[in-house]
N, C-alpha and C positions, 0 to 999 in steps of 0.2 A: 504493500500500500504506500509506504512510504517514498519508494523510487518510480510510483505511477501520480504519486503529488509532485515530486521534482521534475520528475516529464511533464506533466500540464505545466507548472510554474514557470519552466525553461521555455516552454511554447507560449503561454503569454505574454514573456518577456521580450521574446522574439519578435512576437506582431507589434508590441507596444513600442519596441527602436525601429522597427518598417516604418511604422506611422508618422512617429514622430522624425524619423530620415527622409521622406516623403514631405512630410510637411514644410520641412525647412529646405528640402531642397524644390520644392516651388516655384516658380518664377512671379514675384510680385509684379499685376497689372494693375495701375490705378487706369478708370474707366471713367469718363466726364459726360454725362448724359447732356441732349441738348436743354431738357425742360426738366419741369417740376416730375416726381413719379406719378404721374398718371398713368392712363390703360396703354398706351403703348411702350413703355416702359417695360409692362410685364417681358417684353422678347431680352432683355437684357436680364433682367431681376430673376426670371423662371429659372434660366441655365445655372444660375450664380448658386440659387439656393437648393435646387436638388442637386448641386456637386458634379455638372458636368465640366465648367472650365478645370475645378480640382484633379477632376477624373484625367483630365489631358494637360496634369503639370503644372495647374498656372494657378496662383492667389489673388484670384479678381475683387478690389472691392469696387462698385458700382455707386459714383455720386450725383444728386441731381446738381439738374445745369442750371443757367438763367439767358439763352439762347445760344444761338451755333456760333453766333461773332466769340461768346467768352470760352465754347468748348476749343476752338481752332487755336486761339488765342494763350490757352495752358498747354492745350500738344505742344505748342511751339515752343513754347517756354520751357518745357519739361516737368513741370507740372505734374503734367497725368499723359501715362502713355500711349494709351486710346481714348477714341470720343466718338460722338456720333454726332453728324454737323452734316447742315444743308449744302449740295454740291456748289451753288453759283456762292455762295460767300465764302468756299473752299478758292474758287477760280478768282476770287475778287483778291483773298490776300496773298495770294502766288502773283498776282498781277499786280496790286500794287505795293510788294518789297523786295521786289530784285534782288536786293541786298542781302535778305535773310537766307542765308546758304543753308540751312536746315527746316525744311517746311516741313510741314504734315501733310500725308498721302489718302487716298480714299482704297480702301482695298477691299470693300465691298458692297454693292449698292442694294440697299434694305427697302428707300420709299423709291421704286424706277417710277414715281410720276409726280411732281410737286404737289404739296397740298394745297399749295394758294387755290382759292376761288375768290371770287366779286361775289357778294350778299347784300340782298336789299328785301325788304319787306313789299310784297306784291300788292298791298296796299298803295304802295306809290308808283304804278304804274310801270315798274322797272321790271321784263320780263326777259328781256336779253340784251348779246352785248349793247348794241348799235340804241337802245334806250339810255345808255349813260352818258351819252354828248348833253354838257353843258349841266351836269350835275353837279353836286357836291360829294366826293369821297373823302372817308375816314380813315385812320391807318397811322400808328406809329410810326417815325420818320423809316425805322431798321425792318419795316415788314418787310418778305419778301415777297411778296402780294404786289406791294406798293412799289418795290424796285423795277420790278420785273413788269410793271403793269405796261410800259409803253409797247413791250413785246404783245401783250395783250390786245392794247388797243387800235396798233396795225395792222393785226389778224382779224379782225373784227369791225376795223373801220370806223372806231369810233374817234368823236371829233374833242375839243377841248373840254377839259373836266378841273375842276377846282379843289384842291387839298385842303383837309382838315387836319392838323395834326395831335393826337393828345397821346398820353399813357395807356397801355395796354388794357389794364383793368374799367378803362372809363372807352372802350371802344363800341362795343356791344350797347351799352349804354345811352350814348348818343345817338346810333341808329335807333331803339327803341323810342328816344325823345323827340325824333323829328330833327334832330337839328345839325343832322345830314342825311343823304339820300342812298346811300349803298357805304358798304366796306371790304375791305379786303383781307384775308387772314387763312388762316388754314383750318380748313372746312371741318374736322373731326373736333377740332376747339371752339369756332366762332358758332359755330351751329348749336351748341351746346349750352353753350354763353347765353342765345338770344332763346334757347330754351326754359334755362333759368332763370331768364327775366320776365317770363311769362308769353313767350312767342312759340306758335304753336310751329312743327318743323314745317307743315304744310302751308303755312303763309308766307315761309321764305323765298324767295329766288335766286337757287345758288348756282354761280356760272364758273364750272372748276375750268382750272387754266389748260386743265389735258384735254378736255371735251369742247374744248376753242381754240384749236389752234395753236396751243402754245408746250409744245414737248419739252420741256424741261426736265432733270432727272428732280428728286427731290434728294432727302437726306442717306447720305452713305455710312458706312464706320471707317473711320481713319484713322492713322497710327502715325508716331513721331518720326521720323527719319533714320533717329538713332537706335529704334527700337527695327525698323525694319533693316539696319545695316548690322547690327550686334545679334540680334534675337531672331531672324526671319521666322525658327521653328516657334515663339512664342504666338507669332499674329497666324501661322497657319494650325497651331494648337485650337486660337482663341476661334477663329472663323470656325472651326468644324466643330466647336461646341454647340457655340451658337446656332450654326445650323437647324442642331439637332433640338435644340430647345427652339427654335422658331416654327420647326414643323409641329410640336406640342399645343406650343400657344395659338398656333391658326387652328387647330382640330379641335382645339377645347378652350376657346378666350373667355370663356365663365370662369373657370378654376384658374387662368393663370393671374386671375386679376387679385387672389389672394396673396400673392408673391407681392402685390404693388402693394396689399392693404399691412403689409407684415411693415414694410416701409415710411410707410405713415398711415396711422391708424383711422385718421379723420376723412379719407376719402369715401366717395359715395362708390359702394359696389357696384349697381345698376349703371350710375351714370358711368364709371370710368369702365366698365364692359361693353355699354355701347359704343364709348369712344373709342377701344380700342377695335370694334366690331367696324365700326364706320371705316379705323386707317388699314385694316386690311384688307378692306373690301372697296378702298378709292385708290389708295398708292402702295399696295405691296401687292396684293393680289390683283392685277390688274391683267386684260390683254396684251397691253406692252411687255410686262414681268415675263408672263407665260412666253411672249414670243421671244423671247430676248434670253431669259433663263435667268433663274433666280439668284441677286446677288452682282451678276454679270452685266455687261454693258455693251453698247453700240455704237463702236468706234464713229460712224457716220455719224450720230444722234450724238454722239460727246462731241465731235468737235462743231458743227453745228452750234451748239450750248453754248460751248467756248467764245465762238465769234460772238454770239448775240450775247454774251454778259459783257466780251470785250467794247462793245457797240453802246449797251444800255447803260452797264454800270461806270462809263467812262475812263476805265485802268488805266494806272500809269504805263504800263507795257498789256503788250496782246497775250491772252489766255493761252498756255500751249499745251492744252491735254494730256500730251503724252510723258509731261513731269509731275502731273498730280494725281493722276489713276495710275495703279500697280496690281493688275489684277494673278500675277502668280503664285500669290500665296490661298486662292480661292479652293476649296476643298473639289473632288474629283465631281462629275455631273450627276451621277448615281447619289452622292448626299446633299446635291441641291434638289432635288425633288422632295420639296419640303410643301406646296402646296394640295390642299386638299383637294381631292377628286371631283369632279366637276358631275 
């Protein structure tokens, strides 16, 4: 008996320095989310907390953001070694700092369709694009709604429109008040917003940028420079985690929204389910994604992008694609088949 207690003993001493040799050899990733933990969050949050990035070596903590400008912005810095950040203000600050010899890279694309849409309460007679000449639109100076709109409004022909500019919280707001005509914002947020404030969905008029004309990718995950020149096996660890918890949260975004509420406690279950139900079902799950493949991109449709942020966003140098996408750390085609069956 007592050399079958020293055998168990010796065995779970043995798992217990695994674990803890495992653990420490790790590879710490700080993760920069773009927003607050909301429903679309869950794709990052799900993987984290059932131990898939663990699973493939890597010590992910996941923090929330306060847009794509401050996630890009700590990549670079070193900060935090991955983030997830909307492509055209990826293309905006490669374009405007030549200088900065170490950028952050997009190396995998998550939203393939922007979220921006135009919203207006059908109340005011705003049913599509070409109703918004000579309106008044609202919009944070940094929407991308609002950057990107002139791409908008070429495709659509509409004629001069008048800016509103206030805080984010007070956007939704002022549409409801009357005291502008439409806004711009991303559709799984603002939709939500003018639901909260007592707007029913069916009284809106939402005109998404993808459904007008205007292809844009939306948000990627990016990584530092230093971390794809040091680490490559880190960011092709982290993508094939992710993968695998992003095919979860599209087959079941009721349960993954528990991973958000673990996060912070005071979110609305229903609402941040829908919202995450909405960003799957407008920019990850989309006809483009499918055609294109999930994660992956369209050399034609990037550079494309490139010119027209080179154009709209007015960069000190021209966008050049092929230094800010890096897609060979992208997991095999077989684990991109992460979308639910149709």
């Amino acid at each position: 008996m007592q050399t079958k207690r020293l055998f168990l003993q010796s065995v779970l001493a043995l798992g217990s320095f695994a674990s803890a040799t495992a653990a420490f050899a790790a590879t710490p990733i700080k993760f920069q989310l773009d927003w607050r933990f909301e429903g679309p969050a869950a794709l990052f949050l799900q993987p984290a907390a059932k131990g898939y990035f663990q699973a493939a070596g890597l010590n992910v903590t996941v923090d929330a953001g306060s847009g794509s400008g401050g996630a890009i912005q700590r990549v670079a810095s070193g900060s935090y070694d991955m983030g997830f950040a909307d492509l055209a203000a990826l293309m905006e600050f490669h374009a405007n700092n030549p200088e900065v010899k170490d950028k952050p890279v997009a190396v995998m694309m998550v939203y393939n369709n922007t979220p921006a849409s135009v919203m207006a309460l059908k109340k005011s007679a705003i049913a599509k694009p070409a109703d918004l000449t000579g309106k008044k639109l609202g919009a944070p100076v940094f929407d991308a709604g609002r950057r990107g709109f002139p791409l908008f409004a070429k495709a659509n022909k509409v004629g001069d429109v008048q800016w509103t500019t206030m805080d984010p919280p007070l956007r939704e707001t002022m549409l409801v008040r009357g005291d502008i005509d439409a806004i711009t914002g991303f559709t799984f947020t603002s939709l939500l917003n003018l639901e909260a404030r007592g707007v029913k969905a069916a009284d809106v008029a939402v005109m998404p940028f993808a459904d007008n004309g205007v292809k844009l990718y939306g948000n990627a995950i990016i990584a530092s420079a230093k971390l794809v020149r040091e680490n490559p096996e880190a960011v092709r660890a982290f993508l094939k985690a992710f993968s695998k918890g992003a095919k979860e949260v599209m087959a079941n975004p009721g349960a993954a929204i528990a991973y958000v509420k673990e996060r912070d406690g005071i979110v609305n279950t229903a609402l941040e389910t829908r919202r995450l139900q909405l960003a799957i079902d407008t920019v990850i799950n989309t006809a483009d994604a499918r055609g294109e493949g999930f994660g992956q991109v369209s050399p034609t449709r990037m550079a494309l992008m490139a010119s027209q942020i080179s154009d709209v966003y007015a960069t000190k140098t021209r966008v050049n694609p092929e230094t800010l996408w890096n897609g060979r750390f992208l997991p095999p085609v077989a684990e991109l088949d992460v979308f639910p069956k149709k």
